[in-house]
C-alpha positions, 0 to 999 in steps of 0.5 A: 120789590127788591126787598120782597124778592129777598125777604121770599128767598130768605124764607125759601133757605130757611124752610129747605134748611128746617126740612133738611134738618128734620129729615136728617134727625128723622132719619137718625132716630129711625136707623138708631131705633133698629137692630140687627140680626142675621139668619141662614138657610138652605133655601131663600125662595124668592127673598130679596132685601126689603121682604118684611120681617114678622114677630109672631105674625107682627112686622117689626123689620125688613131684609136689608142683604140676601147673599150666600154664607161666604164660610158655607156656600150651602146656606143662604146668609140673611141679614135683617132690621128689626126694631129696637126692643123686638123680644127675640130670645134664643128659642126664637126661630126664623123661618121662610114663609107667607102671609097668604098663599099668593103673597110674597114671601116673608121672615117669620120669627116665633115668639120663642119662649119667656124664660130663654135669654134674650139675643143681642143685637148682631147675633144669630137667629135659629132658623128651620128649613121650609119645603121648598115647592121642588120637592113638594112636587117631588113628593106628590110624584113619589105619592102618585107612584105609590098610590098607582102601585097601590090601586094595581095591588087593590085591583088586583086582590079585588079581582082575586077576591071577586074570583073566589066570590064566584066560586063560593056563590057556584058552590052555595048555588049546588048546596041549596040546588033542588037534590039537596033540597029534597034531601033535606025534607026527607031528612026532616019527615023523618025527623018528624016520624021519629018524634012522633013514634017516640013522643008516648015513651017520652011521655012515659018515662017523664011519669015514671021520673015523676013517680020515682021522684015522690016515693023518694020525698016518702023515704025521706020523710019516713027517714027523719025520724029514724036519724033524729032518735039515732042522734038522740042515742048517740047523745045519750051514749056520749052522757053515759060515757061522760059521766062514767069517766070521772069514777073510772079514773078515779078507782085506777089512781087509787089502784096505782096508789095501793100498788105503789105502796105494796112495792114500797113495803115489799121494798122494806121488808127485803132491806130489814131481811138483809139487816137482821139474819138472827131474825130470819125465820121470823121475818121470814113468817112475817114476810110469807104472811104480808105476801099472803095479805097481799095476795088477799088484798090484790085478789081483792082488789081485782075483784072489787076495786071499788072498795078502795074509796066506797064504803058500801058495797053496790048492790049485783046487777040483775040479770037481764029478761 
């Protein structure tokens, strides 16, 4: 029985010294699987140390200390544990917030962004502030008060508007009372009295429209012809004239050519007078009888100007009948 009681308490220390063990290396692993951070805000709302720690919606910690920032007494210090490999970033930040709207308030983390560098354990987290419920109450009151001013400003402009509502329907009422309305059917028989007195003239002046409009279509079709044979008229002037020109130029440069010669000879005959003075009673009876075939020949050119290029002469013209 002794040797049992022993062997029994032996087993006992050797189960206390295994469960020892386990829970010292248990408790190890745990704290070394954890990193610190730290976070500050203006308003804690509640937190306190143990509040869970959310990474995009995913519990990854807790709050180990709440405690004014002992530097800024203004903001709320928060120390949190968040496990070993949490992908916090520099565009994380930390906001107080809640699962549901009756459950304790929590550490809401956000994911941030995959190309921000990573924090390191013991740095600090962004933070954004919360409403806090005060001054949610404090802007429902502030709205109350402006949504009251503004169903006094409504109340009053539907009153206003209800007054003049009631003048315009007083003042329709006088239009369309029974003096108006008689007036108006008088208005209108009289309308219709001068319709009816006006409806033969009407009638008429509509057939002498229609007439006048056919005595025009006459004209212009009688007037067709009359254009197209003074447009044949025209064409044929334009041919004449037309072929007239080629001649016509063709006697003036030959005129011009003639006259061009005599000044060239007239030219000559004045430069062998001033070279020959024992001569001069000849030339000069020779230069009187070129002027003198000169005169004949201008004379006849003037007359005939044709006969410079044509052979024959062209029969007179005929006297019109």
């Amino acid at each position: 029985m002794k040797t049992e009681a022993k062997v029994g308490a032996f087993v006992i220390v050797c189960a206390a010294i295994l469960l020892a063990t386990v829970y010292r290396i248990s408790s190890s692993q745990l704290k070394g699987a954890r990193d610190s951070y730290r976070t500050y805000l203006r308003y804690a709302g509640g937190l306190q140390p143990g509040t869970d720690v959310l990474f995009g919606g995913i519990k990854v910690g807790l709050v180990t200390a709440v405690r004014p920032d002992a530097q800024d007494p203004t903001r709320i210090e928060v120390t949190l544990d968040v496990k070993h490999g949490t992908p916090l970033n520099a565009n994380s930040v930390a906001k107080l917030g809640s699962v549901t709207l009756v459950t304790s308030p929590v550490i809401s983390i956000s994911t941030g962004s995959n190309d921000a560098p990573r924090l390191p354990p013991g740095g600090v987290i962004p933070s954004q502030e919360t409403i806090s419920v005060d001054d949610t109450q404090r802007k429902i009151v502030a709205l109350a008060d402006s949504a009251r001013s503004l169903l006094d400003s409504v109340r009053t402009a539907v009153n206003n508007v209800t007054g003049d509502a009631r003048v315009l329907m007083a003042n329709m009422n006088q239009v369309v009372g029974r003096p108006n309305q008689q007036h108006i059917q008088n208005v209108l028989a009289n309308a219709d009295a001068m319709i009816t007195r006006l409806s033969p003239k009407v009638d008429q002046i509509g057939d002498e429209v229609a007439e006048l409009t056919r005595n025009a279509n006459i004209v212009v079709g009688k007037a067709g012809p009359l254009l197209e044979n003074a447009n044949g008229t025209v064409s044929n002037a334009n041919n004449v004239i037309t072929k007239l020109r080629d001649p016509i130029q063709t006697d003036l440069t030959d005129i011009r050519t003639t006259l061009e010669e005599a000044r060239t000879l007239i030219a000559t005959l004045n430069a062998a007078t001033r070279a020959k003075d024992q001569n001069l009673n000849e030339i000069i009876d020779n230069v009187r009888m070129a002027t003198g075939n000169l005169n004949e020949l201008t004379d006849s050119l003037k007359q005939r100007p044709w006969s410079l290029v044509r052979i024959k002469q062209p029969a007179d013209r005929k006297v019109p009948k």
